[in-house]
N, C-alpha and C positions, 0 to 999 in steps of 0.2 A: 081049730084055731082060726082065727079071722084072717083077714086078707090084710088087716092093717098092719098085724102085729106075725106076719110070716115073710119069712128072709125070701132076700131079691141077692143074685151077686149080677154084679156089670165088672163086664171083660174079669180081671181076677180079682177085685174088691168083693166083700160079701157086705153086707147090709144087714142086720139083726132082724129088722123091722120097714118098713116103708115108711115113717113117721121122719120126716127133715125137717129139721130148721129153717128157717127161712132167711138169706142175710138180711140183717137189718142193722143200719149206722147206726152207731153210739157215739160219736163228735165227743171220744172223750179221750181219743191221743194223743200227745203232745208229740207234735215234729214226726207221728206218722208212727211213734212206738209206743208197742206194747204196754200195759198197764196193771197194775191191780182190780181196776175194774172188770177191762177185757177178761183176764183170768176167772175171774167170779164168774162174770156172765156167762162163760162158754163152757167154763167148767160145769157150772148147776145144770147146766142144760145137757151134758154126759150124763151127770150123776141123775139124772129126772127120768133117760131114758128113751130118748131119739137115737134113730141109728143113723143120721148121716147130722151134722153138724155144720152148718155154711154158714164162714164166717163174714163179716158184714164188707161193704163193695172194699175193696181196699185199691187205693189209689197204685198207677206203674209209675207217678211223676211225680211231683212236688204240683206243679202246675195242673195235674189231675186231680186233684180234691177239689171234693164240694164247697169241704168248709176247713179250716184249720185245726179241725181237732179231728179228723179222717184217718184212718187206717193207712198205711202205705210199708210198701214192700219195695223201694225204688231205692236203698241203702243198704247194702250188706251188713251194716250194724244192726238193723231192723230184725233180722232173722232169728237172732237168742228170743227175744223173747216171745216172738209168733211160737218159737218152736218147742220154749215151756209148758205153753198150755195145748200146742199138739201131744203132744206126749201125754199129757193129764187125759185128754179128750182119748183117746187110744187106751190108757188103761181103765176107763172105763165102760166101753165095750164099746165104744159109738165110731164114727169114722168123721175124720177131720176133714172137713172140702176149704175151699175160699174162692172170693169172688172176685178176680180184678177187675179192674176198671179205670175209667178214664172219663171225669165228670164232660167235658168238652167247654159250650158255653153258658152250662149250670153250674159251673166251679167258681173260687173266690167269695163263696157268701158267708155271711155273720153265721152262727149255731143257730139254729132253730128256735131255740127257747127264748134266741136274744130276736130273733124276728125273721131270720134267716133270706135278710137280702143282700144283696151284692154290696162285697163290701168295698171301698177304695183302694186303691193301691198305698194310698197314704195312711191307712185304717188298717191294714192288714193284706189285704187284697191281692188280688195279682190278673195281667192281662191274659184273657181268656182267649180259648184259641175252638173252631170249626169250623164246618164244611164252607159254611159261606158268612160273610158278615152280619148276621143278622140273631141280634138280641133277642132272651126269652123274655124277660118282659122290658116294656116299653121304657122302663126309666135305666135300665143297664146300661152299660159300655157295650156297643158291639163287638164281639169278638173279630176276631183277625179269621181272616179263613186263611187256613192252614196250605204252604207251599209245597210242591216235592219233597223238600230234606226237610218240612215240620210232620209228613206222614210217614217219613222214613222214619224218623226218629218215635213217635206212637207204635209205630209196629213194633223199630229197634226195644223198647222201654216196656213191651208187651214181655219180647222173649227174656230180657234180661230180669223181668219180674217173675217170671214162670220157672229160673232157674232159680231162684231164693225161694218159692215156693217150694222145691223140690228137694233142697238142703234144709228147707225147716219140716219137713216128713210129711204135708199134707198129701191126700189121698184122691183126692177128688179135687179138680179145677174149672171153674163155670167163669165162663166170660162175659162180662156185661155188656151185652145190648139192648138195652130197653132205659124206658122210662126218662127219653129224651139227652139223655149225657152222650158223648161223642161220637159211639158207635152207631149209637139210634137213631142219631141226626143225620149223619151219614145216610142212611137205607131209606128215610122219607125224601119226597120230592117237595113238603113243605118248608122243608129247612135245608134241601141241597141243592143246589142253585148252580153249582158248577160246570161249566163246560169242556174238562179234561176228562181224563179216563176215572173220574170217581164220581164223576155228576151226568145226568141225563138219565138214560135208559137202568131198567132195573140189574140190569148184567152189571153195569156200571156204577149202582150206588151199593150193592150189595160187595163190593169189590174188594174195600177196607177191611172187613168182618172177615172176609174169605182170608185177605192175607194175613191178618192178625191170630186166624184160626194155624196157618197154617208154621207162620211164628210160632206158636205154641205148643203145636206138635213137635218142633223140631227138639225144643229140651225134654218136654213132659213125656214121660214111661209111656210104651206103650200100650201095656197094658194096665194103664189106669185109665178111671172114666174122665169124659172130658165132657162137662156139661156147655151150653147155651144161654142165656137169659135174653130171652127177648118180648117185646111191646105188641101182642099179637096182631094191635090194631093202635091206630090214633085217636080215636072216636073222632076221627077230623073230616071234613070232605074234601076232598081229593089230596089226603096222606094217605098212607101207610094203612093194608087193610089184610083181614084172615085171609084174603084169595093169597093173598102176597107169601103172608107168610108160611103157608101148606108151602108153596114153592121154594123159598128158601128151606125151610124144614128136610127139604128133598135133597137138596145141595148139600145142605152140611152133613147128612146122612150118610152121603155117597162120600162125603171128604173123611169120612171118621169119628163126625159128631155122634156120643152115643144116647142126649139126652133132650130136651129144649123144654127150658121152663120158662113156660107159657104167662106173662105177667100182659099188663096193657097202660096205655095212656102215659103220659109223664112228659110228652113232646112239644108240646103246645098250651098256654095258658087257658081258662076259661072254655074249654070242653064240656057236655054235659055227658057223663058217663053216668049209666043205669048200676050205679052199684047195690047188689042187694048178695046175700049168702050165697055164694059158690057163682058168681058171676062170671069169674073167667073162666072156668070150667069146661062151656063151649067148646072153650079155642085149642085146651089140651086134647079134650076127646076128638074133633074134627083133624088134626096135625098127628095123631096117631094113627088114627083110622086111615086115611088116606093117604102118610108115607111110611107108616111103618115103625116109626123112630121110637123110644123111648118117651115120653112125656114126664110132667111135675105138673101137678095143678098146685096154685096160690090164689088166696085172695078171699077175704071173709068164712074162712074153712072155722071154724070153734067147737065142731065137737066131735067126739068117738063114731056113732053113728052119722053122720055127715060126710065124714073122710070115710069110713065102708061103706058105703056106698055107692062113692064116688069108684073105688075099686074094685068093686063087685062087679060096677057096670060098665069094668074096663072106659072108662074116660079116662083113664091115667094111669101111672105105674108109681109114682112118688105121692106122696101129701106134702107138701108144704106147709107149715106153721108159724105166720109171724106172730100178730100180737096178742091171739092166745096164748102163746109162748111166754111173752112179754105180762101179758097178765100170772101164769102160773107156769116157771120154768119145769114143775113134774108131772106138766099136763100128759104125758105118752104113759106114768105108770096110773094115774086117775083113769086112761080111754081105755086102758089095758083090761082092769077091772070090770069098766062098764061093759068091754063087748065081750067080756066071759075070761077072757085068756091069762094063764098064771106065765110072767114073766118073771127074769132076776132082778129083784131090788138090789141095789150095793147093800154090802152087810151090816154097812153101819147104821143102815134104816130098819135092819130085817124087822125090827120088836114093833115097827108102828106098822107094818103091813098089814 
């Protein structure tokens, strides 16, 4: 059997396959619940045949979301219907994860398709909160940098999202730090500006994450996994770089992080990032090799042979799949085929196998 398509367990989760989902927003919830969409989507993506399932960033706030049609877990009403399509996602053999999050001063923007810039507070909007005042792009509202009791309440909003988590049955919980939203902003020195115990030195900006991590530990099982998502780099000069993050990597390892998906960029406008097929790939092989951890490689992965590869030659322990995914939700029983291996189809496909 292949390496893509042979079971991994972490802590007492098992995993069918190494083929994950990748979260990816769909900006199609209204007020943060559940939908007929979501259902489809996360559903086909069970029935297609991935063994871990991450579901897309979902907001701990109101004020955390990107955009108004965001996922969010910050209402105890919210929880029926995350926890419908966990249950779907579980009876069909896949493992349900989710990714919270907390947009920082990339939140409040129109949907994407509508142009997805910042919208007004008069328009929809809402005022945006981070490390330090300072806008992602140059026509925004600067956010507020965030006081004492505005990072108590992010952590407080961390743990109380991780215990609705845990009432709607997912299995796996990844916390967003990457791609420039609150967390992310935090840990660069191009966006954290601050001169208290969250700003300055790297002990220091890594500090939020740490306690946000340790928030999370405090509701979530202990023996479920508990993923990372973070920016392994800025492509910026002087942010946030791989040296950086090996070292982090090492901390959260020691704290009981079991995984760190390795993503990049997202922090800064107008970066030139070399994106080409398996680009961040790098960053998961080098954060394995030299701390040990678990990894996820993302990022232009699209085929069977490409993702074995990648785990042949030990660069990683997970695949990640976004818009492959996106283009063909049963791409894991198509790579199945292609690399030899007979997997369970659901029965109600057996006749087109």
């Amino acid at each position: 059997m292949s390496r893509l398509f042979s079971p991994i367990k972490i802590k007492d989760i098992s995993f069918k396959n190494r083929v994950a989902i990748s979260p990816m927003c769909q900006y199609s919830a209204v007020d943060g619940f559940a939908n007929s969409w979501h259902e489809v989507h996360l559903g086909s993506r069970a029935i297609g045949g991935a063994g871990l399932i991450i579901q897309e960033a979902t907001a701990v706030s109101p004020e955390g979301r990107i955009t108004p049609g965001d996922a969010g877990l910050y209402d105890d009403a919210q929880i029926a219907g995350w926890k419908k399509i966990v249950e779907f996602i579980h009876q069909h053999g896949a493992i349900a994860g989710i990714q919270l999050a907390h947009a920082g001063r990339k939140a409040g923007c129109d949907l994407p398709w509508k142009g997805g810039h910042q919208l007004a507070t008069t328009a929809g909007g809402w005022r945006t909160v981070a490390p330090s005042a300072l806008p992602f792009a140059a026509t925004d509202v600067p956010p507020e940098a965030l006081d004492a009791a505005g990072i108590q309440k992010v952590i407080a909003d961390f743990k109380k999202a991780t215990e609705r988590v845990v009432a709607a049955g997912y299995k796996v919980v990844e916390i967003h730090g990457a791609h420039g939203y609150l967390i992310n902003s935090f840990l660069s020195p191009l966006t954290n500006h601050r001169t208290d115990e969250y700003g300055g030195s790297f002990e220091n900006r890594i500090r939020l994450l740490l306690r946000i991590t340790e928030a999370v530990q405090s509701t979530w099982p202990a023996n479920y996994p508990l993923f990372v998502r973070i920016s392994a780099t800025d492509w910026a000069e002087g942010g946030w770089t791989i040296d950086d993050s090996v070292v982090l990597a090492g901390i959260l390892k020691s704290k009981g992080v079991d995984l760190i998906d390795c993503s990049s960029g997202g922090l800064v406008p107008h970066v030139k990032i070399p994106v080409a097929p398996g680009y961040q790939v790098p960053f998961a092989e080098r954060i394995k090799k030299e701390t040990g951890i678990l990894t996820g490689a993302v990022g232009l992965i699209n085929t069977a042979t490409q993702a074995e590869a990648i785990l042949q030659n030990d660069q990683a322990d997970l695949v990640l799949f976004a818009r492959a995914s996106l283009r063909n939700p049963y791409f894991p029983l198509h790579a199945a085929k292609e690399l030899g291996d007979d997997v369970d189809w659901p029965v109600q496909y057996l006749r087109a196998k």
